[in-house]
Backbone as XML, in Angstrom:
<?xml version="1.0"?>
<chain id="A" units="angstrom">
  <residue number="1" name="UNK">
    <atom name="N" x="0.841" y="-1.190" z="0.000"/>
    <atom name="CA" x="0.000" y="0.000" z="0.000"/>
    <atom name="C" x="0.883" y="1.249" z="0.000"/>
  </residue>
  <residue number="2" name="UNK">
    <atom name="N" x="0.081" y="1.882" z="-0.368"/>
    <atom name="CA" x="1.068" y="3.314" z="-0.686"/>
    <atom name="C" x="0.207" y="4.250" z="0.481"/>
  </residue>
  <residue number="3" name="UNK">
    <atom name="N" x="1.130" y="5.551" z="0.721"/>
    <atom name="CA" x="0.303" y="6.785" z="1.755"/>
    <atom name="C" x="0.229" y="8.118" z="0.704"/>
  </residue>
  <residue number="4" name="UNK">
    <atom name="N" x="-0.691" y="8.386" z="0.962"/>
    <atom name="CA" x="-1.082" y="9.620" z="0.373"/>
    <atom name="C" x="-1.586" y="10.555" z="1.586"/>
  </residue>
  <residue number="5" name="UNK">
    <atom name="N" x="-0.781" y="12.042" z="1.070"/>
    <atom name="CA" x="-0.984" y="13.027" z="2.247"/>
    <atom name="C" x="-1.687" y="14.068" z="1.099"/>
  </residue>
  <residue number="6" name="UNK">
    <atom name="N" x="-1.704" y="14.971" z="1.988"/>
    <atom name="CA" x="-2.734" y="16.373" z="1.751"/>
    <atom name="C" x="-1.976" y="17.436" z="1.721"/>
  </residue>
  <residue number="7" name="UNK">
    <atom name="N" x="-1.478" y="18.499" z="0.895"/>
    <atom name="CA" x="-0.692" y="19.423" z="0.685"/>
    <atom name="C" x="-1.958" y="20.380" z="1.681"/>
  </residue>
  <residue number="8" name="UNK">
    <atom name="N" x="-1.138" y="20.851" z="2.814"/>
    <atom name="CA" x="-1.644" y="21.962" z="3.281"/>
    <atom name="C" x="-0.846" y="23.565" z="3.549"/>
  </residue>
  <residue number="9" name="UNK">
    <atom name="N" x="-1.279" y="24.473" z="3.418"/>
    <atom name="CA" x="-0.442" y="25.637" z="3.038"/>
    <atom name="C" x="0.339" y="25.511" z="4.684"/>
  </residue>
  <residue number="10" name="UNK">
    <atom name="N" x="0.870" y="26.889" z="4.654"/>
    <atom name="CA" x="1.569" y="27.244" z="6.482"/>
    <atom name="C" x="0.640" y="27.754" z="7.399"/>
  </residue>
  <residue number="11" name="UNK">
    <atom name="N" x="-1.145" y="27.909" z="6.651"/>
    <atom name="CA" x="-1.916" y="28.070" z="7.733"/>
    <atom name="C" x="-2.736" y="26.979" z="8.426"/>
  </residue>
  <residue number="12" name="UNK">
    <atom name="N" x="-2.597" y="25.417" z="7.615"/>
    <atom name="CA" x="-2.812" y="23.920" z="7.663"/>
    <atom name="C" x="-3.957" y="24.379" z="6.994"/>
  </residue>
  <residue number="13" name="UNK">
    <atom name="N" x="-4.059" y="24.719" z="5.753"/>
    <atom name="CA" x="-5.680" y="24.870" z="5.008"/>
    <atom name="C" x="-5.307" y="23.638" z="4.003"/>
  </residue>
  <residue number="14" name="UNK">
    <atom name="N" x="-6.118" y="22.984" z="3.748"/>
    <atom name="CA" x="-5.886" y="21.957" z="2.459"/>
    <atom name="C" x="-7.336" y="21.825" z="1.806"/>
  </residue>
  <residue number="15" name="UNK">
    <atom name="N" x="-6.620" y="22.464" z="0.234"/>
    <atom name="CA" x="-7.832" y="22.777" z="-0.499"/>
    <atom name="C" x="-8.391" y="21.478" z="-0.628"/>
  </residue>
  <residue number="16" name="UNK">
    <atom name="N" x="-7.981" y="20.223" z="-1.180"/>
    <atom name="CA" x="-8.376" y="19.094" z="-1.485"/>
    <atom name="C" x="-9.270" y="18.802" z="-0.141"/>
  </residue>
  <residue number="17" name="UNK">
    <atom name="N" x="-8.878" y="18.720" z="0.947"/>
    <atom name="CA" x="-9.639" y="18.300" z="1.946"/>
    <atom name="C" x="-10.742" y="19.293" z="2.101"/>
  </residue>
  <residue number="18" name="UNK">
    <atom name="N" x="-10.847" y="20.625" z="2.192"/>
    <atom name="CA" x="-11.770" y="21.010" z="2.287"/>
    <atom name="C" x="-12.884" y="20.877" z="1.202"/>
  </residue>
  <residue number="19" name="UNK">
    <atom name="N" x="-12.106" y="20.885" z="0.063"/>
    <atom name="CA" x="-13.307" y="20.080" z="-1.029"/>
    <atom name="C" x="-14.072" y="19.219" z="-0.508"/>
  </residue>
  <residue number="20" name="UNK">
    <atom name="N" x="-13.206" y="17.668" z="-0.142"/>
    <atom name="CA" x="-14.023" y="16.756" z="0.313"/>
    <atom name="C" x="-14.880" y="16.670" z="1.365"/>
  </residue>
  <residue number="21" name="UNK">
    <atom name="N" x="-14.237" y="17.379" z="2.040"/>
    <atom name="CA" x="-15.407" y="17.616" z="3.526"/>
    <atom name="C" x="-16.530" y="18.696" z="2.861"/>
  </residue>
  <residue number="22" name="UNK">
    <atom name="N" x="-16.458" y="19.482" z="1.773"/>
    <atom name="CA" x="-17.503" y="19.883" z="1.217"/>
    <atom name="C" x="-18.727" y="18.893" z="0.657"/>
  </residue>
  <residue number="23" name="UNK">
    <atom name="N" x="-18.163" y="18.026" z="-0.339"/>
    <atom name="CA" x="-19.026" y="17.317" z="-1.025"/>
    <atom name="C" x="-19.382" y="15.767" z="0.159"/>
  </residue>
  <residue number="24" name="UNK">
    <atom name="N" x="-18.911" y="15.743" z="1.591"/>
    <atom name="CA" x="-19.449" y="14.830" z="2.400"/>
    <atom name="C" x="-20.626" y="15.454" z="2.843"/>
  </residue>
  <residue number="25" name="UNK">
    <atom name="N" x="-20.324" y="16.669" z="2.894"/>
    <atom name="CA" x="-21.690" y="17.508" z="3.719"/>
    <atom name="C" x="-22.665" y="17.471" z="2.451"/>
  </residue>
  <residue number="26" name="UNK">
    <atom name="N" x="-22.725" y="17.646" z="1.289"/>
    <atom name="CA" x="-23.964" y="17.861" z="0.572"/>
    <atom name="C" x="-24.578" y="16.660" z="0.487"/>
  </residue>
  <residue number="27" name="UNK">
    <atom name="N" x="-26.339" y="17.246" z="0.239"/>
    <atom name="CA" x="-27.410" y="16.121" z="0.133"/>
    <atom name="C" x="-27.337" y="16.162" z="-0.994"/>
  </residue>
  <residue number="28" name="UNK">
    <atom name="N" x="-26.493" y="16.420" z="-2.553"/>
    <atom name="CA" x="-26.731" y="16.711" z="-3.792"/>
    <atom name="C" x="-26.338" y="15.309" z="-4.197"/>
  </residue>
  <residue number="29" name="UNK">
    <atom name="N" x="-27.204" y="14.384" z="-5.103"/>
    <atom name="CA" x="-26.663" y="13.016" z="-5.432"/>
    <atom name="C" x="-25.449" y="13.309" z="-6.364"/>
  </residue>
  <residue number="30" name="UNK">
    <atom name="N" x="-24.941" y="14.442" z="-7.264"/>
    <atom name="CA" x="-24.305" y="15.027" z="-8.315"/>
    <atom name="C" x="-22.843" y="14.578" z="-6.951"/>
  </residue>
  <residue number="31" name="UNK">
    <atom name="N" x="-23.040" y="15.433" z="-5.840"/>
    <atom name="CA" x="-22.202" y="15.623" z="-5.184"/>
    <atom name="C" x="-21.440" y="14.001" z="-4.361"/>
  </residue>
  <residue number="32" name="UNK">
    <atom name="N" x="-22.207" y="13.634" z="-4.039"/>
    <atom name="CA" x="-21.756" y="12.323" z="-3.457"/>
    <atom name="C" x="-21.798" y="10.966" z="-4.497"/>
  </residue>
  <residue number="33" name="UNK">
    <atom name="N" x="-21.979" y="11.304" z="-5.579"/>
    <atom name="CA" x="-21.695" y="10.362" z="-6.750"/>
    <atom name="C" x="-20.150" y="10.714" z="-7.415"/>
  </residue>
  <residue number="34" name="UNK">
    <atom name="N" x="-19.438" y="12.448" z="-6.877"/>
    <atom name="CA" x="-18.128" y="12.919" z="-7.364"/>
    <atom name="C" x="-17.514" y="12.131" z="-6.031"/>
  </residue>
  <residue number="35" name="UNK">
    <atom name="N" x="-18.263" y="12.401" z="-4.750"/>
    <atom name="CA" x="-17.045" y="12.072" z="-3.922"/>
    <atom name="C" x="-16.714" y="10.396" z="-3.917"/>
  </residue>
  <residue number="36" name="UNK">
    <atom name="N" x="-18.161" y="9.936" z="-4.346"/>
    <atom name="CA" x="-17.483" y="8.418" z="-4.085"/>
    <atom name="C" x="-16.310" y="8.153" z="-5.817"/>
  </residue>
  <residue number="37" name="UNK">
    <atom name="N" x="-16.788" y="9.003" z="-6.257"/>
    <atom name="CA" x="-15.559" y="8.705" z="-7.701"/>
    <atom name="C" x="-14.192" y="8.791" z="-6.923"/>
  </residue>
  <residue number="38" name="UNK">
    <atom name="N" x="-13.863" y="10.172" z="-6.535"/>
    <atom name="CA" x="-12.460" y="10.555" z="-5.915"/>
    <atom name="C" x="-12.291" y="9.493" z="-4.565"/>
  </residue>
  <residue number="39" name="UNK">
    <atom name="N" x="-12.937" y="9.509" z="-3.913"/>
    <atom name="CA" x="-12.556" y="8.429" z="-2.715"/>
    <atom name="C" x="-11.803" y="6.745" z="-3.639"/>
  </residue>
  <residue number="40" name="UNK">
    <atom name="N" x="-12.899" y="6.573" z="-4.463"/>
    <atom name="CA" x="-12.538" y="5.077" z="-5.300"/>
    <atom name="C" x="-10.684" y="5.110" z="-6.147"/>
  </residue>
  <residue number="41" name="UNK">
    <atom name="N" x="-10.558" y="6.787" z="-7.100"/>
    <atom name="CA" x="-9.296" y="6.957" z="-7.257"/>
    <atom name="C" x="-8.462" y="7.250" z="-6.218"/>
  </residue>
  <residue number="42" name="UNK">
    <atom name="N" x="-8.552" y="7.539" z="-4.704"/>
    <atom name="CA" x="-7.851" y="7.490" z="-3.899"/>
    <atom name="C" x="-7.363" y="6.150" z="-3.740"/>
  </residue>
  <residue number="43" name="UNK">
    <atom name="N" x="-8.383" y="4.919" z="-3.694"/>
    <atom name="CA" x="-8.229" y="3.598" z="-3.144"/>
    <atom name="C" x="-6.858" y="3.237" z="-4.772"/>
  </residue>
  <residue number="44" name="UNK">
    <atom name="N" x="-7.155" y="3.499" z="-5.600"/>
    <atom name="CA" x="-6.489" y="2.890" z="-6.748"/>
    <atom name="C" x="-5.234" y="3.562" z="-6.554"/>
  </residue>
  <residue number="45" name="UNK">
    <atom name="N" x="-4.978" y="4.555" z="-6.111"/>
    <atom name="CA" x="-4.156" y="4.993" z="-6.017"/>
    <atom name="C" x="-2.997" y="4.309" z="-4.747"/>
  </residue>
  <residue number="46" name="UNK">
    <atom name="N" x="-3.602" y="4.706" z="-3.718"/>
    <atom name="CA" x="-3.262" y="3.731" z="-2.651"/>
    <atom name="C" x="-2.647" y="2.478" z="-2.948"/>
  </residue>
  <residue number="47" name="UNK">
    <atom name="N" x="-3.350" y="1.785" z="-3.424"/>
    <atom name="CA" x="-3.381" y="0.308" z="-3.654"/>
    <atom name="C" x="-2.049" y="-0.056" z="-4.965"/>
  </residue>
  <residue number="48" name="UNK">
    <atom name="N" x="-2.327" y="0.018" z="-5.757"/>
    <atom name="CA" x="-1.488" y="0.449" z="-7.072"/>
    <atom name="C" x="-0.114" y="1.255" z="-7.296"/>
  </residue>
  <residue number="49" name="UNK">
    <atom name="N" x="-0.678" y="2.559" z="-6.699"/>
    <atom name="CA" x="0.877" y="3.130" z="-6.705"/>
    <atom name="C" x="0.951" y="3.505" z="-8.329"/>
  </residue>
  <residue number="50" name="UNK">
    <atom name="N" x="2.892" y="3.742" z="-8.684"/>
    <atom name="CA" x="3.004" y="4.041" z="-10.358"/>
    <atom name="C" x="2.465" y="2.444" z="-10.777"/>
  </residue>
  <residue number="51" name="UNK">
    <atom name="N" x="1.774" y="1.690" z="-10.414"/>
    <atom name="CA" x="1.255" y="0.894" z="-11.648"/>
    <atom name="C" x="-0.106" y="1.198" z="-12.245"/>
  </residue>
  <residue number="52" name="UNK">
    <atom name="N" x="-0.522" y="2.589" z="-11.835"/>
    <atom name="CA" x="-1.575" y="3.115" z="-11.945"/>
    <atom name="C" x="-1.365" y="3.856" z="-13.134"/>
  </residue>
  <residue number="53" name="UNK">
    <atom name="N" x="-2.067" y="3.533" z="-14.357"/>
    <atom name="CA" x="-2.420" y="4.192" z="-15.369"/>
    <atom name="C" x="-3.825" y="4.854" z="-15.928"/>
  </residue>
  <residue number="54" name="UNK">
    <atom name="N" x="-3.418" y="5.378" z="-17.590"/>
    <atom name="CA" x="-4.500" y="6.277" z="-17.816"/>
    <atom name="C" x="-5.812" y="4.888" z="-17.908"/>
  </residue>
  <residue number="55" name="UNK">
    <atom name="N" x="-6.923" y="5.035" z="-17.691"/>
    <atom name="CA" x="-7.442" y="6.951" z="-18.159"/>
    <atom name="C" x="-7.650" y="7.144" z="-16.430"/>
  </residue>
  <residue number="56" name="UNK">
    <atom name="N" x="-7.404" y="6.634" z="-15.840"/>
    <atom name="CA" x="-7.093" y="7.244" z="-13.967"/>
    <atom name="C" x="-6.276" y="7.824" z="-13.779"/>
  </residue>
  <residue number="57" name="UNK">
    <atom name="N" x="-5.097" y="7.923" z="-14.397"/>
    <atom name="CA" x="-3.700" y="8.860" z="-14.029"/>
    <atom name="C" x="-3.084" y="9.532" z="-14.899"/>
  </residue>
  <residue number="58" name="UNK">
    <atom name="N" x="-2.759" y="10.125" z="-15.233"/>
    <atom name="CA" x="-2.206" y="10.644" z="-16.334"/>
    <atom name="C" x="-0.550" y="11.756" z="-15.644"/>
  </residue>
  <residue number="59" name="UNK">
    <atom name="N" x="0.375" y="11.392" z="-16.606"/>
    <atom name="CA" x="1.457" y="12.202" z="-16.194"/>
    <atom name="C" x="1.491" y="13.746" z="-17.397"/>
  </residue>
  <residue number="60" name="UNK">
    <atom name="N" x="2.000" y="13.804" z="-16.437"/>
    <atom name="CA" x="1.889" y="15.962" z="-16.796"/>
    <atom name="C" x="3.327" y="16.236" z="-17.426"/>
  </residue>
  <residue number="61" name="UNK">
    <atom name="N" x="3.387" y="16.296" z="-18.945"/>
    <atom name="CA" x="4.711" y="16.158" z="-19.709"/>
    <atom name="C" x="4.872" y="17.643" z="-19.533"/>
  </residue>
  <residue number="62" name="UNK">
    <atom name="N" x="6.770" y="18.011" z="-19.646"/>
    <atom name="CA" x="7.054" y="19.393" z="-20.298"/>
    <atom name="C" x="7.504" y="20.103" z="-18.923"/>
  </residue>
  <residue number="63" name="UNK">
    <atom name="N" x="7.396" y="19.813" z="-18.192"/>
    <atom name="CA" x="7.917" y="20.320" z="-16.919"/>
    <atom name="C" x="9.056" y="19.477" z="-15.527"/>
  </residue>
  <residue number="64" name="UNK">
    <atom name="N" x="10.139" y="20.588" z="-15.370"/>
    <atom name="CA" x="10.987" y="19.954" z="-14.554"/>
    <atom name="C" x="10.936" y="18.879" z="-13.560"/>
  </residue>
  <residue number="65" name="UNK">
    <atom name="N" x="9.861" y="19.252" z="-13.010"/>
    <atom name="CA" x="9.498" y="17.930" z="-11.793"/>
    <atom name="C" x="8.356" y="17.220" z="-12.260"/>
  </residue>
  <residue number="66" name="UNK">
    <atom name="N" x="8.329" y="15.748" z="-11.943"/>
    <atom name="CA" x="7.054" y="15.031" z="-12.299"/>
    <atom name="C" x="6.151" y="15.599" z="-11.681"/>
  </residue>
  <residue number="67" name="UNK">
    <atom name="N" x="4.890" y="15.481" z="-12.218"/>
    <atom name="CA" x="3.959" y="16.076" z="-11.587"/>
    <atom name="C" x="2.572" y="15.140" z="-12.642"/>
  </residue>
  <residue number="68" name="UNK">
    <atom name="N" x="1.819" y="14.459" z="-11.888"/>
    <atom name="CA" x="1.103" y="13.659" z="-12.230"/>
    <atom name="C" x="-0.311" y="14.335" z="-12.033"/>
  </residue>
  <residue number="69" name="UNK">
    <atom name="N" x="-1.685" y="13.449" z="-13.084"/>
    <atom name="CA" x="-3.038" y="13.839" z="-12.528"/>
    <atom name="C" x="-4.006" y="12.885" z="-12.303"/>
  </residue>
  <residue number="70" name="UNK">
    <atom name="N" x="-4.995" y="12.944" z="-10.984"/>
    <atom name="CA" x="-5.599" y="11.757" z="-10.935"/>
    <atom name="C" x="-7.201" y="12.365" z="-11.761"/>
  </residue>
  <residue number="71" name="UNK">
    <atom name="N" x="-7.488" y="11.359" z="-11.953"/>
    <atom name="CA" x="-8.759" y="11.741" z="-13.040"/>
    <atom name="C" x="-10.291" y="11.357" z="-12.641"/>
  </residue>
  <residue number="72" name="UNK">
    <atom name="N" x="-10.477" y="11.596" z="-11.417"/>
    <atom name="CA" x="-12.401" y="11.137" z="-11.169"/>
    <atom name="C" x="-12.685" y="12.099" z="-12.099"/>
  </residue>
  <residue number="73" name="UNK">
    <atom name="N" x="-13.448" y="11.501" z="-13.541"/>
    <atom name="CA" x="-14.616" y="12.799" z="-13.919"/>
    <atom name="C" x="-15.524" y="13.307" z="-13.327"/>
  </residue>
  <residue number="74" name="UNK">
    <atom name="N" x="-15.574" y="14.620" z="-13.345"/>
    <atom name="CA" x="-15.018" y="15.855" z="-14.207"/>
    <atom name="C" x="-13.851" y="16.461" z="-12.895"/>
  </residue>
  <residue number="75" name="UNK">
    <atom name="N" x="-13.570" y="15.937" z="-12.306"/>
    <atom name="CA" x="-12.293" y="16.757" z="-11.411"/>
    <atom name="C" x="-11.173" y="15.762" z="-11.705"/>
  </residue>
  <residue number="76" name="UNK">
    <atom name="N" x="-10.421" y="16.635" z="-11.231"/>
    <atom name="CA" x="-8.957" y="16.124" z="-11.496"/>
    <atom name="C" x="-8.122" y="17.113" z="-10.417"/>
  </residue>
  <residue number="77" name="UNK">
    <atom name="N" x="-6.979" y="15.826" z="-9.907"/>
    <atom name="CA" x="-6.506" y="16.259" z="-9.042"/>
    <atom name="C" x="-5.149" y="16.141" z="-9.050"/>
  </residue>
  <residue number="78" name="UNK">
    <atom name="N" x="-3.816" y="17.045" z="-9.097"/>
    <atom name="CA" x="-2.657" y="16.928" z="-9.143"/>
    <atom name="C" x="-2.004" y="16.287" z="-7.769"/>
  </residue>
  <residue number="79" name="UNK">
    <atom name="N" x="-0.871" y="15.480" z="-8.762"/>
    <atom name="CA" x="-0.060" y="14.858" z="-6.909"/>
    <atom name="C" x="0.939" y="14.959" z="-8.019"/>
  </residue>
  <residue number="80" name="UNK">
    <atom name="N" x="1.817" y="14.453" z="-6.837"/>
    <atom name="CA" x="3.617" y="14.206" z="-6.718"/>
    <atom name="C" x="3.639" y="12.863" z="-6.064"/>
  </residue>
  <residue number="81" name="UNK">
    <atom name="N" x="4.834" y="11.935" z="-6.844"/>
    <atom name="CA" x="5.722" y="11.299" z="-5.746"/>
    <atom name="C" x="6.283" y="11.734" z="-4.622"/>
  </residue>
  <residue number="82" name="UNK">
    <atom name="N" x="6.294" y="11.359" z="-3.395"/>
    <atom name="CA" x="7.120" y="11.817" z="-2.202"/>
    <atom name="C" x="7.367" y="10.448" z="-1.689"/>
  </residue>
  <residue number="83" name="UNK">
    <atom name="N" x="8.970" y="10.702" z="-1.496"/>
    <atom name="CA" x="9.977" y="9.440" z="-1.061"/>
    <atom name="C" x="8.986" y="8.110" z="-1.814"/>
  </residue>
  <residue number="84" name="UNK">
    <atom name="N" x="9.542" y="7.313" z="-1.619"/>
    <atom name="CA" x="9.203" y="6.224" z="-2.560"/>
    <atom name="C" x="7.977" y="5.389" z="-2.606"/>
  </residue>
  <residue number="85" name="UNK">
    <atom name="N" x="6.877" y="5.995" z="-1.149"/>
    <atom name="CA" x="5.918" y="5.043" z="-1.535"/>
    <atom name="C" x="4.956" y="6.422" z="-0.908"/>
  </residue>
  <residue number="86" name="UNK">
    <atom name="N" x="5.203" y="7.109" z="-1.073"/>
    <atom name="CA" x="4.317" y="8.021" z="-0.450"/>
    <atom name="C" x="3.433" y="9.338" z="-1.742"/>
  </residue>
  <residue number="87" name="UNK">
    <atom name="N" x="2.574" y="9.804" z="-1.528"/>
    <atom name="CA" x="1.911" y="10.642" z="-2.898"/>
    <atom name="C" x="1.959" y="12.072" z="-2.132"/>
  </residue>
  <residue number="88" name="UNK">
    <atom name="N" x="1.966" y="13.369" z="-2.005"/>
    <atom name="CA" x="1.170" y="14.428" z="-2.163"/>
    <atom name="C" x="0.124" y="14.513" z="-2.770"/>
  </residue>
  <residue number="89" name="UNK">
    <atom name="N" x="-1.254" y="15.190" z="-2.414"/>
    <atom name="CA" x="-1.897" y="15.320" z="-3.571"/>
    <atom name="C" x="-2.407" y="17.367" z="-3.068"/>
  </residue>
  <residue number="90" name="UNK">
    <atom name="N" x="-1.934" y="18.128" z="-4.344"/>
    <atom name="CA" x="-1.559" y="19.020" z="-4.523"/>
    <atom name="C" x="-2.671" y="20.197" z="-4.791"/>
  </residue>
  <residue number="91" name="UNK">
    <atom name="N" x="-3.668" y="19.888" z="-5.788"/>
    <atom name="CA" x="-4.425" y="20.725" z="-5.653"/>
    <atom name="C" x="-5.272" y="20.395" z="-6.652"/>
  </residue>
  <residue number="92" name="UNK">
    <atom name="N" x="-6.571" y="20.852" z="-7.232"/>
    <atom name="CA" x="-7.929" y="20.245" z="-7.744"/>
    <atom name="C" x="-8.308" y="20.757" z="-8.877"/>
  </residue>
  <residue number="93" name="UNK">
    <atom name="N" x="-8.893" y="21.167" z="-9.544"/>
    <atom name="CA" x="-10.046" y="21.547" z="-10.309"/>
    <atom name="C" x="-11.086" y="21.066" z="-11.186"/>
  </residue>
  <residue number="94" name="UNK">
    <atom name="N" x="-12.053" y="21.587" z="-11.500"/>
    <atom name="CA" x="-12.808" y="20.954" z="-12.488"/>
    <atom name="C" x="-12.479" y="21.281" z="-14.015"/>
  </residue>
  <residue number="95" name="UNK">
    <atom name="N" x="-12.610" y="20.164" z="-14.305"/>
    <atom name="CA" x="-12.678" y="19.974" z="-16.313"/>
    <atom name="C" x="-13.493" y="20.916" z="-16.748"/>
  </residue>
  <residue number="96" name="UNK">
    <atom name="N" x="-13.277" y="22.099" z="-17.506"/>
    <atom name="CA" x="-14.184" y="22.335" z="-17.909"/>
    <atom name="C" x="-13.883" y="22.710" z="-19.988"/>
  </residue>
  <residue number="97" name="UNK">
    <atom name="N" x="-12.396" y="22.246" z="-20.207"/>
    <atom name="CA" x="-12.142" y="23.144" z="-21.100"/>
    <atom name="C" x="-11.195" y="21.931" z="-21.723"/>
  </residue>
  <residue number="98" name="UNK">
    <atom name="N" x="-10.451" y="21.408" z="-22.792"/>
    <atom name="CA" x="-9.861" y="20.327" z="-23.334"/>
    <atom name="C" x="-8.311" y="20.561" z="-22.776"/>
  </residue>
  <residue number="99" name="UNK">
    <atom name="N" x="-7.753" y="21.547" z="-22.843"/>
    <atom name="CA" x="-6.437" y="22.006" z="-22.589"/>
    <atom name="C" x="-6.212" y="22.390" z="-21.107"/>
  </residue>
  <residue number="100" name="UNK">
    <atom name="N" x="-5.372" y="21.807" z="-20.026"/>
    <atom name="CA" x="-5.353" y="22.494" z="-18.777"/>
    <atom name="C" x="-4.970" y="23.347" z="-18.807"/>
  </residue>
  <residue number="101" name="UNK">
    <atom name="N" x="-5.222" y="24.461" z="-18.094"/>
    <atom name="CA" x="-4.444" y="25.858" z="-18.012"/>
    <atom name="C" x="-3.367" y="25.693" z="-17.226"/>
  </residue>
  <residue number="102" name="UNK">
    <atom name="N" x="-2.124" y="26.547" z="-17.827"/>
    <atom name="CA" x="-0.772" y="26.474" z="-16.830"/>
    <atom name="C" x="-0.434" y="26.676" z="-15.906"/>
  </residue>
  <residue number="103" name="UNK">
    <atom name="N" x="-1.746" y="27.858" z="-15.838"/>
    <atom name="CA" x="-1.811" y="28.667" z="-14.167"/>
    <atom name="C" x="-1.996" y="26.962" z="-13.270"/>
  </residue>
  <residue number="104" name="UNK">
    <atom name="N" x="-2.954" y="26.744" z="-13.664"/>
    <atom name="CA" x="-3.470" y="25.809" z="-12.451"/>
    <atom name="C" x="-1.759" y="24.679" z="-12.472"/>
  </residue>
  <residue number="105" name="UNK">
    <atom name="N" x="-1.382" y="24.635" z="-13.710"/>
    <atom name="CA" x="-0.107" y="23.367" z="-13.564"/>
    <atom name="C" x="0.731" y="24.557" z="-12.213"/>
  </residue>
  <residue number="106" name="UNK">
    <atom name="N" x="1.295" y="25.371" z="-12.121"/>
    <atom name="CA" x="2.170" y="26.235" z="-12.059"/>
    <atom name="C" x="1.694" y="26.272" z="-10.796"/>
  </residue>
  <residue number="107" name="UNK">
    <atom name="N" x="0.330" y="26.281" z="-10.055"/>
    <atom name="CA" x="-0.296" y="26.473" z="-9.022"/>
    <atom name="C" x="0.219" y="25.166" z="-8.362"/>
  </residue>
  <residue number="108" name="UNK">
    <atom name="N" x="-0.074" y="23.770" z="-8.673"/>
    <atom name="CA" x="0.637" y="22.607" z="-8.230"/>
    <atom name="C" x="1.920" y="22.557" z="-7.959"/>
  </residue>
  <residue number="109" name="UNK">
    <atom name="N" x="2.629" y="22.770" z="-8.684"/>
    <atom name="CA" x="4.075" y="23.414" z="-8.860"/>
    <atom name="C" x="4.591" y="23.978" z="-7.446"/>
  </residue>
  <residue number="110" name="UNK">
    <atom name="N" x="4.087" y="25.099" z="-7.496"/>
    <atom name="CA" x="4.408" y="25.980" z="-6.428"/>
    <atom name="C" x="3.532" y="25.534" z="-5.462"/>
  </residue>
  <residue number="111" name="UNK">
    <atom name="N" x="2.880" y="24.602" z="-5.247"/>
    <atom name="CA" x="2.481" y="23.727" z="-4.056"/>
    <atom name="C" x="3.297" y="22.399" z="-3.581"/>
  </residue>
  <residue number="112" name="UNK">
    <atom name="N" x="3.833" y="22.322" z="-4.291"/>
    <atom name="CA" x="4.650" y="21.120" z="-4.697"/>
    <atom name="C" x="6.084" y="21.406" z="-3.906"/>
  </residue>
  <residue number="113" name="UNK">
    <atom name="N" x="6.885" y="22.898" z="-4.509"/>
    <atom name="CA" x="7.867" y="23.759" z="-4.059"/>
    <atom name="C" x="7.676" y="23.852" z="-1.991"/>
  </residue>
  <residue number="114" name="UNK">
    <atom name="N" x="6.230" y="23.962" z="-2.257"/>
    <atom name="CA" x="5.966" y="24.601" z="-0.548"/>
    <atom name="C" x="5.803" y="23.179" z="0.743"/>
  </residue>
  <residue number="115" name="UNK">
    <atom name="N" x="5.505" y="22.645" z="-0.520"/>
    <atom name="CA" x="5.417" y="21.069" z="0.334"/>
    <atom name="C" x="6.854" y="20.482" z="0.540"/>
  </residue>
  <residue number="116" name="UNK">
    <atom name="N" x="7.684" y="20.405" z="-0.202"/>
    <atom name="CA" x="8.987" y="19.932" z="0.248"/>
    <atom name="C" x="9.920" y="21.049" z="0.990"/>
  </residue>
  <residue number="117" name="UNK">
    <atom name="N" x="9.565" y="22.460" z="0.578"/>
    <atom name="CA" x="10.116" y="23.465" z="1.934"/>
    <atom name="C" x="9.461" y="23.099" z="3.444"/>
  </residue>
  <residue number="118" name="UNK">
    <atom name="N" x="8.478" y="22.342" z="3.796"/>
    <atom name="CA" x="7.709" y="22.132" z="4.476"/>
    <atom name="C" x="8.518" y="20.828" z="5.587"/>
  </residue>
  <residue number="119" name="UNK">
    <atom name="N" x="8.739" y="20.085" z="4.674"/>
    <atom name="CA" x="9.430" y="18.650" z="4.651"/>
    <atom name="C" x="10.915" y="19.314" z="5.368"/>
  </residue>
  <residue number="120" name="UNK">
    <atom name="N" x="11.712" y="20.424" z="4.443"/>
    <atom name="CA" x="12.610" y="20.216" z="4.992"/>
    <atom name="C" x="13.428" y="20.144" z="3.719"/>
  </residue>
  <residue number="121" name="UNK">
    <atom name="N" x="13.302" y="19.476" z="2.634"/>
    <atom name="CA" x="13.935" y="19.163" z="1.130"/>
    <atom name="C" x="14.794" y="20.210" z="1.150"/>
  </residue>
  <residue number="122" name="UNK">
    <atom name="N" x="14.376" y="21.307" z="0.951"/>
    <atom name="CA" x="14.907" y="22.596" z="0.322"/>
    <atom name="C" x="15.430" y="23.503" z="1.304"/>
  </residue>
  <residue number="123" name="UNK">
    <atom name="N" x="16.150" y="23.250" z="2.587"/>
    <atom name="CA" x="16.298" y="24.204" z="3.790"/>
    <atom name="C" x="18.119" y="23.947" z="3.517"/>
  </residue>
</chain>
């Protein structure tokens, strides 16, 4: 089994988690039909590790550090490897457009940067 953590900023906010504790609280079936998607790619993830492929994972070409995406439709959620069996998962959004925007890659990125200053990596 693999561990997957929660990128939280230096005020312990973690967007991903507060997502999910969003869509636990709604009575919307829309809503708890997304969370049991993302909970299920959590388990594959977990479980699997890099033997996890598309159309659940997808790697994020063109940039210095790996930086991977997990895929419950219509959200998608960026992680990282950390140390060898462990995931970050970095930050979220919804699909709404064919091309991801860079901001949002660049946003992972620099979550990514803050998570291993966090760790200690970069001191």
């Amino acid at each position: 089994m693999y561990q997957i953590d929660f990128y939280a900023d230096s005020d312990g906010f973690s967007e991903i988690l507060a997502f999910i504790a969003q869509l636990e609280a709604s009575n919307q079936v829309s809503d708890r039909a997304l969370l049991g998607k993302i909970r299920h790619h959590l388990d594959l993830l977990a479980l699997l590790g890099p033997r996890l492929h598309e159309p659940h994972v997808k790697y994020i070409r063109g940039y210095t550090r790996p930086l991977f995406e997990l895929r419950p439709v219509p959200e998608r959620i960026f992680f990282a490897t950390w140390m060898m069996d462990r995931y970050v998962l970095l930050t979220h959004y919804t699909k709404r457009q064919a091309r991801t925007d860079r901001r949002l890659i660049r946003k992972a990125l620099d979550n990514l940067t803050d998570w291993q200053y966090q760790q200690g990596v970069n001191r």
